[in-house]
FIRO-892266 format. One line per field, with one value per residue (C-alpha): residue number from 1; x, y, z. Coordinates in steps of 0.5 Angstrom, whole numbers, plus 500, padded with zeros to 3 digits. Example, Ala and Ser with C-alpha at 12.3 -4.5 7.8 and 13.67 -1.06 7.14 Angstrom:
2
num c(1, 2) .
px c(525, 527) .
py c(491, 498) .
pz c(516, 514) .
END
This chain:
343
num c(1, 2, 3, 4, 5, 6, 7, 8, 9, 10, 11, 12, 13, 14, 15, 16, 17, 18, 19, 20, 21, 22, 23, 24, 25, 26, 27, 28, 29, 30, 31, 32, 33, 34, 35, 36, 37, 38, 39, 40, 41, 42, 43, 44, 45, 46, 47, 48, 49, 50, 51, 52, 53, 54, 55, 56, 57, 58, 59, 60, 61, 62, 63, 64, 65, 66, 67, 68, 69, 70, 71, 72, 73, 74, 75, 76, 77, 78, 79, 80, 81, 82, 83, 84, 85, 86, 87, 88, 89, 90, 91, 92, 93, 94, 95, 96, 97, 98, 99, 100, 101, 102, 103, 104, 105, 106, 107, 108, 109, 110, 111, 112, 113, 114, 115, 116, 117, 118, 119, 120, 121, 122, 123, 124, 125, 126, 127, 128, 129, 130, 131, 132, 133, 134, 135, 136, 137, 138, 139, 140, 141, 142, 143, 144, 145, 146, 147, 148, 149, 150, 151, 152, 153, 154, 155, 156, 157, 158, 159, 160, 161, 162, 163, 164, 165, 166, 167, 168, 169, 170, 171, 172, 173, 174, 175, 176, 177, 178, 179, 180, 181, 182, 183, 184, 185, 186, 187, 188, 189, 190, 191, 192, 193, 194, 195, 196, 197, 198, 199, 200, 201, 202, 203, 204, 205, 206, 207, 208, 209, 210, 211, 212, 213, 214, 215, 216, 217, 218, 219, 220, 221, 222, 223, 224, 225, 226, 227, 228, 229, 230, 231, 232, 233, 234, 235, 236, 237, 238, 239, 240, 241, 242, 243, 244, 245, 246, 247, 248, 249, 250, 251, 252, 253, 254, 255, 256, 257, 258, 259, 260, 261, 262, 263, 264, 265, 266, 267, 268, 269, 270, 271, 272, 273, 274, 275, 276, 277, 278, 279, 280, 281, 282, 283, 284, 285, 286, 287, 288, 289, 290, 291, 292, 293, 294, 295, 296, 297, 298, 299, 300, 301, 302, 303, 304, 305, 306, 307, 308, 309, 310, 311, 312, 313, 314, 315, 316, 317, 318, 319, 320, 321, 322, 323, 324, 325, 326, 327, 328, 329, 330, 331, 332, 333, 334, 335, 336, 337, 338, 339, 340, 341, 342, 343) .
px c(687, 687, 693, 691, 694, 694, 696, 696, 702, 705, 706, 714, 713, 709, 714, 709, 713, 709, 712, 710, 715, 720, 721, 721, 728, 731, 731, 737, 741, 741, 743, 749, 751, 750, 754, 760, 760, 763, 758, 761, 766, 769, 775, 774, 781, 782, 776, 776, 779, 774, 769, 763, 757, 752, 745, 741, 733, 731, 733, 738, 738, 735, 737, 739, 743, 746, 749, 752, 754, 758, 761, 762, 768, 770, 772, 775, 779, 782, 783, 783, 776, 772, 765, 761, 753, 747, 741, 735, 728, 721, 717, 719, 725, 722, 726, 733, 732, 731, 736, 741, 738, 737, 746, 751, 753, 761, 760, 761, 753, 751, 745, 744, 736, 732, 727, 722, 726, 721, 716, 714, 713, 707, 704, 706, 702, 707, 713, 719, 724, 724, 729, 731, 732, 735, 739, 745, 746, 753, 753, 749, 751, 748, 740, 738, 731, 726, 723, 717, 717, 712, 712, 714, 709, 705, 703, 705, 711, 710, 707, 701, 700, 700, 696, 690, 691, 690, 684, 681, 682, 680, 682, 685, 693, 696, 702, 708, 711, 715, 710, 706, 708, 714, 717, 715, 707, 706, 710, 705, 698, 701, 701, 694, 691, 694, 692, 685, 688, 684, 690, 691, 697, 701, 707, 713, 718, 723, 725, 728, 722, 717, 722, 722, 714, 714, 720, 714, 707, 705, 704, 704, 708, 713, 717, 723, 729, 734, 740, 735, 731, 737, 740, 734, 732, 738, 737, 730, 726, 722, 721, 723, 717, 720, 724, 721, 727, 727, 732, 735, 739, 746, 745, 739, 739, 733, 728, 724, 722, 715, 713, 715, 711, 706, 705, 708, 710, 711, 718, 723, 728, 730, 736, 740, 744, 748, 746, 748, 745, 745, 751, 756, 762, 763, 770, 767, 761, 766, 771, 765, 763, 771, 771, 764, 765, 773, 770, 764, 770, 774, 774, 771, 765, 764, 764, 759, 754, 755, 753, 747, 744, 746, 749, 754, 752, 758, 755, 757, 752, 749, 749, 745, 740, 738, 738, 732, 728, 727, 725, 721, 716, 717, 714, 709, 706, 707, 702, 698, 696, 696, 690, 685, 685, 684, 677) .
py c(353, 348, 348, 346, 340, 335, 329, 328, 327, 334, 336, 339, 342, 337, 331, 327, 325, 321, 321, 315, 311, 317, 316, 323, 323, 316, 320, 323, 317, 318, 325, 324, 319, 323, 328, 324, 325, 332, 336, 343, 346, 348, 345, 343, 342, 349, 349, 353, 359, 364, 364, 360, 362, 359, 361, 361, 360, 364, 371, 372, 369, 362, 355, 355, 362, 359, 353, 356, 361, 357, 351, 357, 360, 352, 352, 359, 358, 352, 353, 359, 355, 362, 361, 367, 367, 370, 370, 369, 368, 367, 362, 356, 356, 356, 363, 361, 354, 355, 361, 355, 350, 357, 357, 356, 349, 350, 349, 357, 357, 352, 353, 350, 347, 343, 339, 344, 341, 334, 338, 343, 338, 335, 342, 346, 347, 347, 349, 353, 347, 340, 338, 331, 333, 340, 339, 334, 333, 334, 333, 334, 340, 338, 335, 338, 336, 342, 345, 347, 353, 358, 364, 366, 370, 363, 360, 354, 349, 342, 340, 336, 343, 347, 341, 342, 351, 351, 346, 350, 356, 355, 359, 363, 361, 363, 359, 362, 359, 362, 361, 355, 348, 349, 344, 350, 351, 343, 340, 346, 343, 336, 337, 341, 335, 329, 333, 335, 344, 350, 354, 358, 360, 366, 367, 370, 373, 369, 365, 371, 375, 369, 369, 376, 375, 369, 373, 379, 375, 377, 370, 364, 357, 356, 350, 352, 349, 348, 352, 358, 356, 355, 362, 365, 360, 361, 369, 368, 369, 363, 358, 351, 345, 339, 337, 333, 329, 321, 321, 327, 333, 334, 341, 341, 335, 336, 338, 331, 329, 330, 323, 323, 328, 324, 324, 318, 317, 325, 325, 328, 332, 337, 337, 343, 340, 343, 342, 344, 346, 339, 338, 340, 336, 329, 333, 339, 336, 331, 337, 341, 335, 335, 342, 341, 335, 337, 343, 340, 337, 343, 344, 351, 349, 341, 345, 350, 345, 341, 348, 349, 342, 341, 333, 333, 327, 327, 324, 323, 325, 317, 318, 324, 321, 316, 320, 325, 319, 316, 324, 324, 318, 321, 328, 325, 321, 327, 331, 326, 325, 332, 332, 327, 330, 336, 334) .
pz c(658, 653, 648, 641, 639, 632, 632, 624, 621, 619, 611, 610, 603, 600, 603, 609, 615, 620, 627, 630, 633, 633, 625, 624, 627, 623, 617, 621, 620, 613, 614, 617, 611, 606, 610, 608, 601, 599, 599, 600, 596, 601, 605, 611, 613, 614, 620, 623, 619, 623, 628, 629, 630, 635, 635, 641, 639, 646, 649, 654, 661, 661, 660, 654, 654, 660, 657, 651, 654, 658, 653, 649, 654, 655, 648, 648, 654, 652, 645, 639, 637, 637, 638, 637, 641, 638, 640, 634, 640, 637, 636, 641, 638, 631, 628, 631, 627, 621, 620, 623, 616, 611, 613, 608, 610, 611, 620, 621, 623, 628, 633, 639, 641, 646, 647, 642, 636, 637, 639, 635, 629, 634, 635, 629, 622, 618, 621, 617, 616, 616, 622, 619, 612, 613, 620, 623, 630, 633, 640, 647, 651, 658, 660, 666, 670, 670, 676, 679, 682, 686, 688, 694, 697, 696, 702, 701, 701, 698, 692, 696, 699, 691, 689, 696, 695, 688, 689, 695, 690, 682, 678, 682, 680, 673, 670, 666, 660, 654, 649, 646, 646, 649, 654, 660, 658, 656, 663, 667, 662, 663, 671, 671, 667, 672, 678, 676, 676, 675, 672, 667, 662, 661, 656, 658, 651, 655, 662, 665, 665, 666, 673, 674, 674, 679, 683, 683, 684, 678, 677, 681, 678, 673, 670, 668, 667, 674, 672, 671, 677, 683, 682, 684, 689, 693, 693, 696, 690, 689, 692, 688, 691, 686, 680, 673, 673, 676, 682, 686, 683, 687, 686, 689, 694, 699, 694, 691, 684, 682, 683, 690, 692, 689, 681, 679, 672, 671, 669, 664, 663, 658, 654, 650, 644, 637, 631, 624, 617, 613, 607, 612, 612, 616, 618, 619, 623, 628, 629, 633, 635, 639, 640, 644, 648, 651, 653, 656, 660, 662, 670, 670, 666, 669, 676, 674, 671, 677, 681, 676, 677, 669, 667, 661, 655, 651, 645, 638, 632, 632, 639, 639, 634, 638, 643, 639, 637, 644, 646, 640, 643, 650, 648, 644, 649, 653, 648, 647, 655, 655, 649, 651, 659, 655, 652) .
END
């Protein structure tokens, strides 16, 4: 399958951003100053007075949900924060973002994203929202390395033997993803241009499903975040082949990255991180900010991700916009090696 790519800048209603050298996210830095400027009448000395509300862009089950659903027990456990999880999936994360920009900005909205937020602005038209102008960052919750996972009714056991099965059998192995110009879909088109594959996508509405397609035979190879993958992996499931990340997981010792088992340079990890509408209060902002790190240091969610593979980056708002700029130029190179071995 061949993804749909355009590397023009994108137009934001009528405003042209380019995204070359990560400029779409240096616009965030100045977000995050004006944040320090009154902008809502509301006071934030009094936050929280109520729950907040954290919207996850991706249904039940995966990454994402994992992690959130984690911090937010962290932050509950410990303290009367209460954070309250809803679930908004659909177009790569798209739907759930923009009802996060489209909320009050008084800090009892936030959502959480992943590496999409950089992605889509490569792959989509003319997305619903413009992602430096219409959100803060706030802080990383966890990065984890994604894995390569096949069915286990598959007769193989190595990356090297994927790569030498799928090559004996052209067309013959199907990919799941949870949709276009997602992390999942462009690590699978990533691996299939650099190891010369014949192997087509399939969308999944969500990883849960796309694994329980694996976990069926009703399609062969995924790459999934680790944190959705060991669980099954440890029942027998699936069968984890390798990780995207540079080094070894220490939740998963003894599978090797990808560029061991002989892709050099095929590294990445994906992230899951929270922002919220722009204009909210600098105070309110640093509150989440402090709410989300302790629980990232609470015993029973530090002892969870280290089970899941997961690795906390306690981050602040500047922290976490140099962070998105680094992964902007990642992911554009990604898209762009992925564009020209597709013509």
């Amino acid at each position: 399958m061949t993804i749909g790519l355009s590397f023009k800048a994108a137009s934001h209603r009528g405003r042209v951003c380019s995204f070359r050298h990560g400029s779409h996210w240096a616009a965030m830095s100045l977000a995050a100053a004006l944040a320090l400027a009154p902008l809502s009448c509301l006071s934030a000395d009094a936050f929280p007075s109520r729950p907040v509300r954290i919207v996850v862009p991706y249904p039940p089950g995966g990454n994402v949900d994992i992690v959130t659903r984690l911090v937010a027990s962290g932050i509950q456990d410990a303290s009367k924060f209460a954070l309250v999880v809803e679930n908004r999936p659909g177009a790569s994360e798209m739907i759930g973002t923009e009802s996060v920009a489209r909320s009050a900005p008084d800090g009892y909205t936030v959502g959480v994203v992943s590496n999409s937020l950089v992605i889509n602005p490569f792959l989509a038209p003319k997305p619903p929202y413009d992602a430096a102008r219409d959100l803060l960052p706030v802080t990383i919750l966890a990065v984890s390395p994604m894995a390569l996972v096949v069915s286990s009714e598959l007769p193989v056991h190595s990356v090297r033997e994927l790569l030498e099965y799928s090559r004996g059998k052209p067309g013959a192995l199907n990919y799941a993803s949870i949709g276009a110009g997602s992390p999942h879909e462009l690590a699978a088109e990533w691996l299939k241009y650099s190891a010369k594959l014949d192997i087509v996508g399939i969308p999944y509405k969500g990883v849960a499903p796309a694994l329980t397609a694996i976990a069926t035979g009703e399609v062969q190879l995924m790459f999934t975040g680790l944190a959705a993958a060991l669980p099954q992996e440890r029942a027998g499931k699936i069968r984890l082949l390798a990780i995207s990340g540079k080094a070894r997981s220490r939740a998963a010792p003894n599978i090797p990255t990808i560029a061991e088992a002989g892709l050099p340079g095929f590294e990445f990890v994906a992230w899951y991180g929270v922002v919220a509408p722009a204009g909210t209060p600098q105070e309110t902002i640093s509150k989440l900010q402090e709410q989300l790190v302790n629980a990232l240091s609470a015993r029973s969610v530090a002892d969870r991700y280290k089970d899941l593979g997961l690795e906390a980056l306690a981050m602040t708002p500047a922290q976490f916009n140099n962070f998105l700029q680094e992964d902007t130029q990642l992911w554009e190179r990604i898209i762009r090696s992925v564009h020209s071995r597709s013509r």
